[in-house]
C-alpha positions in Angstrom: 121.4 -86.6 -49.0 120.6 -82.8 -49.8 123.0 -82.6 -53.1 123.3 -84.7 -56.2 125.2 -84.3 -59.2 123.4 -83.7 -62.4 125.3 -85.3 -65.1 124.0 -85.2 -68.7 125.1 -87.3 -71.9 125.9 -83.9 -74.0 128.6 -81.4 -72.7 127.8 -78.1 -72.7 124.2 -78.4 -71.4 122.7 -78.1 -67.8 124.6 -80.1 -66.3 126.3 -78.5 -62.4 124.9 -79.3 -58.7 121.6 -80.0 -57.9 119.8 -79.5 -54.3 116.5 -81.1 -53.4 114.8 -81.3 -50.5 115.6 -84.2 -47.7 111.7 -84.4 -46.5 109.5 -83.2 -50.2 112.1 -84.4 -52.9 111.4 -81.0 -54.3 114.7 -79.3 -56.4 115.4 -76.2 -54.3 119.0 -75.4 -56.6 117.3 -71.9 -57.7 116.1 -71.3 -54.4 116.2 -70.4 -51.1 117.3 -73.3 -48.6 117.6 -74.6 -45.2 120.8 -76.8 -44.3 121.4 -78.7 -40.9 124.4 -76.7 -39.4 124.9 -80.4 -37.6 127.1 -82.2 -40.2 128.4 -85.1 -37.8 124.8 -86.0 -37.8 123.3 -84.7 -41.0 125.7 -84.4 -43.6 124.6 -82.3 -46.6 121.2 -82.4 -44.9 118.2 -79.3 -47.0 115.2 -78.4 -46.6 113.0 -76.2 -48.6 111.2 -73.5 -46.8 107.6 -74.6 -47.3 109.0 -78.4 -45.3 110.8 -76.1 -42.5 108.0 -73.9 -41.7 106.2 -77.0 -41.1 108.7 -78.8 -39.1 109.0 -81.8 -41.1 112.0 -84.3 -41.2 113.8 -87.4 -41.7 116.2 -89.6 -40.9 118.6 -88.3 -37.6 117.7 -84.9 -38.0 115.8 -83.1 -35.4 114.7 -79.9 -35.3 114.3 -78.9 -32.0 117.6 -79.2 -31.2 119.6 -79.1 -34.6 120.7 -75.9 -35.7 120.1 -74.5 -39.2 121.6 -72.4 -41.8 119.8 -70.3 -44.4 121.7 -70.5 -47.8 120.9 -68.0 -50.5 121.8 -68.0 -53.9 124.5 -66.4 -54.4 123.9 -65.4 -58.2 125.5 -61.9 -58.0 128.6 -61.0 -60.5 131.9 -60.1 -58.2 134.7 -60.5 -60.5 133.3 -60.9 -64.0 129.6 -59.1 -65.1 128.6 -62.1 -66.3 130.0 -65.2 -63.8 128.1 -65.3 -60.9 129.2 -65.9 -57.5 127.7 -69.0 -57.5 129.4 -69.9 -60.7 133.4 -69.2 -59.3 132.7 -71.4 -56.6 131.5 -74.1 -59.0 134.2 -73.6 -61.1 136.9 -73.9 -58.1 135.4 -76.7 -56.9 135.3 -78.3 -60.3 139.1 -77.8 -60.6 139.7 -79.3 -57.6 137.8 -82.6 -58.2 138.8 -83.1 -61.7 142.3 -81.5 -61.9 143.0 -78.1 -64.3 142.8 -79.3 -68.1 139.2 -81.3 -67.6 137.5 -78.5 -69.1 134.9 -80.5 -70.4 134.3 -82.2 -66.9 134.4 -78.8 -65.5 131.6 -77.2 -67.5 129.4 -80.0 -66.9 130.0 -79.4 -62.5 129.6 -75.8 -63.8 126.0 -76.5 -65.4 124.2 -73.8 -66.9 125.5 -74.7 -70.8 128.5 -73.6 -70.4 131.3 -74.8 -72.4 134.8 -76.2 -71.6 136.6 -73.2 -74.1 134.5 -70.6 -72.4 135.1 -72.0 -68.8 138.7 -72.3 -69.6 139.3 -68.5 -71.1 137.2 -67.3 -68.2 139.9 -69.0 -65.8 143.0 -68.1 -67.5 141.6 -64.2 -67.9 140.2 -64.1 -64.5 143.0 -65.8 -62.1 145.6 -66.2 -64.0 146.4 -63.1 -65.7 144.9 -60.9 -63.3 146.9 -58.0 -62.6 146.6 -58.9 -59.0 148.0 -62.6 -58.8 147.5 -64.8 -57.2 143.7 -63.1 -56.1 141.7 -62.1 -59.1 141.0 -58.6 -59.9 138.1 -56.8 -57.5 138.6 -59.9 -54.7 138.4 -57.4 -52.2 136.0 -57.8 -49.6 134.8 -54.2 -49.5 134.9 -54.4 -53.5 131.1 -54.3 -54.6 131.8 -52.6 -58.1 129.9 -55.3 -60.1 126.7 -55.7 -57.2 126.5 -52.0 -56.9 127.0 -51.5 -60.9 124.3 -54.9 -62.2 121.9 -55.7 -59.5 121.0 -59.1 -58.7 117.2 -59.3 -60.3 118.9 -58.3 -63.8 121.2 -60.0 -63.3 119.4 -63.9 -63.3 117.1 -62.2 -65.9 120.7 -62.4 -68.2 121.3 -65.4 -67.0 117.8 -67.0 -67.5 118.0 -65.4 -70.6 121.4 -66.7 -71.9 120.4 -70.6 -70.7 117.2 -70.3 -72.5 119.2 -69.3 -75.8 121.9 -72.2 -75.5 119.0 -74.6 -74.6 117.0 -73.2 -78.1 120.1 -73.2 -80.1 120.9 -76.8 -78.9 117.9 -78.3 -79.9 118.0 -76.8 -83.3 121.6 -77.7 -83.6 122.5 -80.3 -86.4 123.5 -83.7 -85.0 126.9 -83.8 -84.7 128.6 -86.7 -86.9 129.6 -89.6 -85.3 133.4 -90.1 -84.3 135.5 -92.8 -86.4 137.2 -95.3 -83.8 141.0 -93.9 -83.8 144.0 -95.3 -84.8 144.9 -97.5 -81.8 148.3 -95.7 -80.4 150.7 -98.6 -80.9 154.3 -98.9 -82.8 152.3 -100.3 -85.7 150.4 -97.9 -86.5 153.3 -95.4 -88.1 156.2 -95.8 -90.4 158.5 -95.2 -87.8 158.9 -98.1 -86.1 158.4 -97.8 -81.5 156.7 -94.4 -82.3 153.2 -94.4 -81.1 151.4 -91.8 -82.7 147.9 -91.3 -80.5 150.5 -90.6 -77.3 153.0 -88.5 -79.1 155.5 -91.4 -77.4 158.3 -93.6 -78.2 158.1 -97.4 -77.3 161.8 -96.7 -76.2 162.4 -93.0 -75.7 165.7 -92.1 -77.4 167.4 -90.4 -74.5 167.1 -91.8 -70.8 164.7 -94.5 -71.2 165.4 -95.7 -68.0 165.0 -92.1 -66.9 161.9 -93.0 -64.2 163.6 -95.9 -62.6 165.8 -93.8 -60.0 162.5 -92.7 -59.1 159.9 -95.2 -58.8 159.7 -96.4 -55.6 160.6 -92.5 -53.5 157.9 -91.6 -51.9 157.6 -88.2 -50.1 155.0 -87.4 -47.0 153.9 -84.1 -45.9 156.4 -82.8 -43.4 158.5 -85.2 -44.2 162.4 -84.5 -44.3 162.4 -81.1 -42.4 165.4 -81.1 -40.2 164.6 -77.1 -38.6 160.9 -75.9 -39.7 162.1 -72.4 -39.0 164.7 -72.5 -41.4 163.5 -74.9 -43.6 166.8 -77.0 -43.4 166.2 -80.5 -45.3 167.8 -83.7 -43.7 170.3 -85.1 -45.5 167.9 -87.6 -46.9 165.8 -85.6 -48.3 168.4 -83.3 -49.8 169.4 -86.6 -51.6 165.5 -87.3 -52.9 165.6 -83.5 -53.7 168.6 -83.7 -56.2 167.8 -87.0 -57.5 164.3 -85.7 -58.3 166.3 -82.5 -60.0 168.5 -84.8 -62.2 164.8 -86.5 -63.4 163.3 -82.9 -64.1 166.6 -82.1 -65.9 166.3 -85.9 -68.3 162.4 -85.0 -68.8 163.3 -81.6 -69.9 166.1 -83.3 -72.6 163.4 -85.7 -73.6 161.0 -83.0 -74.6 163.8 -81.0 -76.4 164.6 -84.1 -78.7 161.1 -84.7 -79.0 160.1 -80.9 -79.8 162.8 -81.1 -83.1 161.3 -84.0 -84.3 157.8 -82.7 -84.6 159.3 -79.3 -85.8 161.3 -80.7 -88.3 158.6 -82.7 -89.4 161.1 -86.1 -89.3 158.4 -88.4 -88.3 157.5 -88.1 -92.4 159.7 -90.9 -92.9 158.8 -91.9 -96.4 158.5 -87.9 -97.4 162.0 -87.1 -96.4 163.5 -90.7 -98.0 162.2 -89.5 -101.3 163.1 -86.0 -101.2 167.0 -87.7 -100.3 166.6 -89.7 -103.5 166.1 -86.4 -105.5 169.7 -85.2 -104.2 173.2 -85.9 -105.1 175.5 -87.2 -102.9 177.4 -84.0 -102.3 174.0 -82.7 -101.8 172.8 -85.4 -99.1 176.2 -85.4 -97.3 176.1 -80.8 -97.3 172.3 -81.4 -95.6 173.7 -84.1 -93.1 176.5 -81.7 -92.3 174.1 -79.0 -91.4 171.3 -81.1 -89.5 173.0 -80.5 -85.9 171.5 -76.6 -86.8 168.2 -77.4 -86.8 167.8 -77.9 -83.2 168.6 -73.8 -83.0 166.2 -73.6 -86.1 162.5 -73.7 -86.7 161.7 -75.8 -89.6 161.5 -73.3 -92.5 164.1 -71.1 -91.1 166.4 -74.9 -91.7 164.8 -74.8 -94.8 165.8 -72.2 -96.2 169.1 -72.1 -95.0 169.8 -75.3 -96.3 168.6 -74.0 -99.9 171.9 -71.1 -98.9 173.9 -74.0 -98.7 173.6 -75.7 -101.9 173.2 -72.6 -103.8 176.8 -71.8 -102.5 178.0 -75.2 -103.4 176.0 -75.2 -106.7 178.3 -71.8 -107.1 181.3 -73.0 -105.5 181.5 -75.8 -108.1 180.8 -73.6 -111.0 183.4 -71.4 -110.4 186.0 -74.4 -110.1 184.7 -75.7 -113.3 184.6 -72.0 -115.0 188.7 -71.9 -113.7 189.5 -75.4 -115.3 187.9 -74.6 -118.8 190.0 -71.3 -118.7 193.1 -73.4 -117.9 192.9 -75.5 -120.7 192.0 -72.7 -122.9 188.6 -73.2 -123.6 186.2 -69.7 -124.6 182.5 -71.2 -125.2 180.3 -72.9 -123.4 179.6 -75.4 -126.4 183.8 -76.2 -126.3 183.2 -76.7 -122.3 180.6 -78.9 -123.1 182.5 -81.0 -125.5 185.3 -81.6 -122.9 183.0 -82.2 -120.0 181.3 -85.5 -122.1 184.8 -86.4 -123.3 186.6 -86.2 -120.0 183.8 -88.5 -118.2 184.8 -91.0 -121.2 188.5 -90.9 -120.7 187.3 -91.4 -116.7 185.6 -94.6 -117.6 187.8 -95.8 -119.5 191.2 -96.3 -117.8 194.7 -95.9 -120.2 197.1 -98.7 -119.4 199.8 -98.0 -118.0 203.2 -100.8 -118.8 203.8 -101.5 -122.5 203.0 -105.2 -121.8 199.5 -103.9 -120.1 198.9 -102.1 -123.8 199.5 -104.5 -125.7 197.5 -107.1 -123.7 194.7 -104.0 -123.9 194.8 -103.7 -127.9 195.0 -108.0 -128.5 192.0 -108.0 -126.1 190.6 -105.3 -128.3 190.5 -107.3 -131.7 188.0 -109.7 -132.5 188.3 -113.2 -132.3 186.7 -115.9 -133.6 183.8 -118.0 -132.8 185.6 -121.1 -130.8 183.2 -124.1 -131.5 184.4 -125.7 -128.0 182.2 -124.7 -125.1 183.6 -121.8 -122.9 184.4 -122.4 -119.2 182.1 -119.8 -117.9 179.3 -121.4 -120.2 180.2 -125.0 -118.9 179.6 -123.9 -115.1 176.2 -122.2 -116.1 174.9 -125.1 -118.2 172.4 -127.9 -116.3 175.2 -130.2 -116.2 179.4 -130.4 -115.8 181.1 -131.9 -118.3 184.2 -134.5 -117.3 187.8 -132.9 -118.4 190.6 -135.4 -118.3 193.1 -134.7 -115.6 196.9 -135.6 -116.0 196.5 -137.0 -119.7 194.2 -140.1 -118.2 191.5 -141.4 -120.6 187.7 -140.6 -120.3 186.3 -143.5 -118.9 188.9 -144.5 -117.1 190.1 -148.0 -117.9 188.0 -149.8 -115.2 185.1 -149.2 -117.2 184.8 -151.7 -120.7 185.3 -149.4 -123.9 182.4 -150.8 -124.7 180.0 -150.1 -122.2 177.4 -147.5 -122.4 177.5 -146.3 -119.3 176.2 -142.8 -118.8 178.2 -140.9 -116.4 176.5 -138.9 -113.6 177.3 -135.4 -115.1 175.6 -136.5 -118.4 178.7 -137.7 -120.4 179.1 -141.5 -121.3 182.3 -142.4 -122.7 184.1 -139.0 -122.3 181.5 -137.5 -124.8 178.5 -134.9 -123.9 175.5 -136.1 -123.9 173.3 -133.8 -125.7 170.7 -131.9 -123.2 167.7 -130.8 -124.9 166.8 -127.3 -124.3 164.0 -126.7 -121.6 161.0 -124.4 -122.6 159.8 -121.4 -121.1 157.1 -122.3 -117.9 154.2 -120.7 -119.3 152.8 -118.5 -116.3 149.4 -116.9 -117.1 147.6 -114.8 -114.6 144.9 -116.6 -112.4 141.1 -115.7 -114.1 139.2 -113.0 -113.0 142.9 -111.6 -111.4 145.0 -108.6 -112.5 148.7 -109.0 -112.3 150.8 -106.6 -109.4 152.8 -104.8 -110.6 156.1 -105.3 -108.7 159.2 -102.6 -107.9 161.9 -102.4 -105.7 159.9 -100.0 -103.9 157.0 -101.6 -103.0 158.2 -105.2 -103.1 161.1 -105.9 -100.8 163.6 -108.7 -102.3 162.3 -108.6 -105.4 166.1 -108.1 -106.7 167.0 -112.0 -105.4 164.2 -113.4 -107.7 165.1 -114.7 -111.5 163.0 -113.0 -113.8 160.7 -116.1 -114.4 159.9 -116.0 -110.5 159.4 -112.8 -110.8 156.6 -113.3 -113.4 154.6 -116.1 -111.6 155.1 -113.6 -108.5 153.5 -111.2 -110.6 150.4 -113.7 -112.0 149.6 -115.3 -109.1 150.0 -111.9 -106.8 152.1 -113.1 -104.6 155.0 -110.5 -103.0 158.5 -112.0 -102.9 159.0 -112.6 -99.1 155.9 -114.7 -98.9 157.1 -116.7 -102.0 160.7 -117.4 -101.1 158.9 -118.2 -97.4 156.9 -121.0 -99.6 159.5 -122.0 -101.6 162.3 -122.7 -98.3 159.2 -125.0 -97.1 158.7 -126.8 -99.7 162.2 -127.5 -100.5 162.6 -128.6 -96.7 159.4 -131.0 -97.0 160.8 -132.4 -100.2 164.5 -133.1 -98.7 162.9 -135.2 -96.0 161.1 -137.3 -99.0 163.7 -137.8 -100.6 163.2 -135.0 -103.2 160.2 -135.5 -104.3 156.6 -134.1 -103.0 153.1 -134.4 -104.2 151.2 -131.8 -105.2 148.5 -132.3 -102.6 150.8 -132.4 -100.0 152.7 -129.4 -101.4 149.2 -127.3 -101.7 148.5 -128.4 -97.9 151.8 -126.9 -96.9 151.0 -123.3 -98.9 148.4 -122.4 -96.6 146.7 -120.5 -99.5 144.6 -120.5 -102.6 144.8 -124.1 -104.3 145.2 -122.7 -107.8 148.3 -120.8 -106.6 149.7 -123.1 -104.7 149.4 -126.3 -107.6 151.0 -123.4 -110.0 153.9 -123.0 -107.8 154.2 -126.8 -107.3 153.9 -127.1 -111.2 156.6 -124.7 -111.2 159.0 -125.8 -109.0 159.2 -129.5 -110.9 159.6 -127.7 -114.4 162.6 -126.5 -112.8 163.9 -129.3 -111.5 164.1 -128.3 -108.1 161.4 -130.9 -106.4 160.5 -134.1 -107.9 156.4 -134.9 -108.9 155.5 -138.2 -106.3 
């Protein structure tokens, strides 16, 4: 095999197609060599000169019979003065092994230190945006304005030249630092939830998810579907595949709309544009909602600022009402507006009643009683026990039970009077040694609004959020209801699955309470 390809571990150095010879092993890429025009027998078969004056060869080839091709380098500028012939074919034949976008991939085929931003603006500029296209500028054949203008030893002097430069500046070059491992691009990863952030992709794409299944299993082969080649009439088939194919184009194309205003707009920032809402009022937030089907006509500051239009008109808007209701009830100075403004928000909270019975039920409610020594209803239902009432005049015990007994009834009452409760302490909660208390909010701990403010505390001193403590609290109120109410603290540390200090203070905890029994 006549041709290897040199790959290196660093883009942008050598790098390209190497020749060497089939008989010496010698590298002939900057020469002059001699290929086997017999490719069913020698495929990519060279020789250097010095081995075909002599006659020499291997494997199939003979070369007698075998006939032979003398292949120059072809390092001579045609379209740019400095890309050689040589170069454009590399860099064709690099596109078409690794597809248009592999720069990097590209340069390296390309060799000669070039890099994947130079190899890509010398594409673009040379056959893209020639003046010319498809063919780049000067693709004549009879066009010899750069070998006539730069001739060929100068030429691979520059070129020598430039490679010995890049190769210098290489080695002198600082070590690049090292990448850091990237995000891995899954739903997790972001505060939106589905969005994967290293793709730029949904999990579920919000319009036409199922987009690619009309077109999964169609498959199209060359020629295929061509009713009359000289007219290019389709069959009816393929005029089918052909629209479905359309209607796919047409869902991609919505996809990348929706997705182009959320990275305009910037409304992947979920937690940024939450707290900017917070800052509004509602007729604020409900104005900006209102105007949001804009921004898809909008860049982002443009829909910036026109939102800023918008509540500077309303800002105005309301001012003038408010400026037209002072003048209505006769008011001249802002220090009078004032006044009505903070008395008018007091007459709103508190209604007038209406009925004469309704005021004077308002103004009795009004006075103050006095202190009733009897315990209120409301407090009787939040106290650690219920107290027995009489119903339908009968007695408290009733008279099965002996007048004399001292039975204690269930809801702590014996003989229709309250047993006296004795006021439970405080449960001293201290933070764990060598620990600092979190500091808990609604914002950064979720249901922390269904614990009591003592749960809230040990939450706090142990450092525990609430979802993982009402978790540990369900199972250890389940474990205890199969016991029979009551647990051990071993037992209720093993079912915890954390630190043993924390979990015998919750246990402690829990029995102060009275919620689980000690074994």
């Amino acid at each position: 095999m006549g041709m290897i390809k040199k790959k290196t571990a660093v883009r942008g150095t050598e790098g390209g197609v190497k020749y060497v010879c089939d008989s010496c092993s010698a590298d002939i890429t900057s020469t002059v060599r001699i290929r086997c025009a017999n490719t069913s027998v020698c495929p990519d078969y060279d020789l250097c000169v010095t081995c075909f004056s002599e006659g020499k060869a291997t494997r199939e080839h003979d070369p007698r019979t075998h006939q032979y091709q003398v292949i120059e380098q072809h390092s001579i500028p045609i379209f740019q003065p400095d890309w050689g012939a040589d170069e454009e074919l590399l860099l064709l034949e690099g596109a078409e092994t690794y597809g248009l976008g592999s720069w990097a991939d590209i340069a390296d085929h390309i060799g000669g230190y070039r890099t994947k931003d130079e190899v890509r603006d010398h594409y673009y500029d040379t056959y893209v945006r020639s003046n010319t296209f498809p063919l780049p500028e000067h693709a004549a054949p009879e066009d010899r304005t750069y070998i006539n203008k730069i001739p060929r030893e100068e030429f691979q002097a520059n070129k020598k030249r430039r490679i010995e430069q890049r190769k210098e500046a290489a080695k002198n070059a600082t070590p690049a630092t090292p990448k850091q491992k990237p995000t891995a691009s899954v739903p997790a990863c972001h505060e939106v939830q589905g969005f994967m952030p290293g793709r730029l992709e949904f999990e579920t794409e919000l319009v036409f998810n199922d987009a690619e299944e009309a077109v999964q299993h169609m498959q199209f082969e060359p020629g295929d579907g061509v009713k009359d080649p000289s007219t290019g009439e389709l069959e009816p088939e393929m005029d089918l595949k052909m629209t479905v194919m359309d209607i796919y184009n047409s869902r991609l194309t919505a996809r990348v709309e929706r997705k182009k205003v959320l990275f305009e707009h910037q409304l992947l920032e979920y937690r940024k544009n939450v707290n900017q809402d917070k800052k509004r009022s509602k007729e604020e937030r409900d104005l900006i909602n209102r105007a949001k089907p804009f921004a898809r006509m909008m860049k982002h500051d443009d829909f910036v600022e026109f939102c800023k239009g918008l509540e500077y008109e309303q800002n105005l808007r309301q001012a003038i009402a408010q400026l037209q209701e002072w003048r209505h009830v006769q008011i001249g100075d802002l220090k009078s507006g004032e006044k009505y403004e903070t008395e008018k928000a007091q007459r709103a909270v508190r209604p007038i009643p209406g009925t004469t019975f309704e005021r004077l039920a308002s103004a009795r409610a009004a006075k103050p009683t006095a202190p009733s020594e009897q315990q209120s209803t409301t407090s009787s239902l939040n106290g650690p026990d219920l107290p027995s009432r009489p119903l339908n005049g009968m007695q408290t015990p009733p008279s099965s039970l002996s007048p004399n007994s001292d039975r204690t009834l269930a809801n702590g009452t014996g003989n229709g009077i309250l047993t006296p409760q004795p006021n439970r302490p405080k449960f001293q909660s201290n933070p764990l040694p060598g620990t600092v208390p979190l500091r808990l909010t609604n914002e950064n701990a979720p249901d922390l609004h269904i614990l009591s403010h003592e749960e809230r505390k040990l939450c706090s001193d142990l450092r525990i959020m609430p979802k993982p403590y009402l978790a540990i609290k369900e199972t250890m109120f389940r474990e205890a209801t199969k016991q029979g109410g009551s647990l051990k603290k071993k037992a209720a540390r093993d079912l915890c699955k954390i630190d043993v200090n924390k979990g015998g203070r919750l246990f402690d905890f829990f029995v102060h309470n009275g919620w689980i029994a000690k074994a």
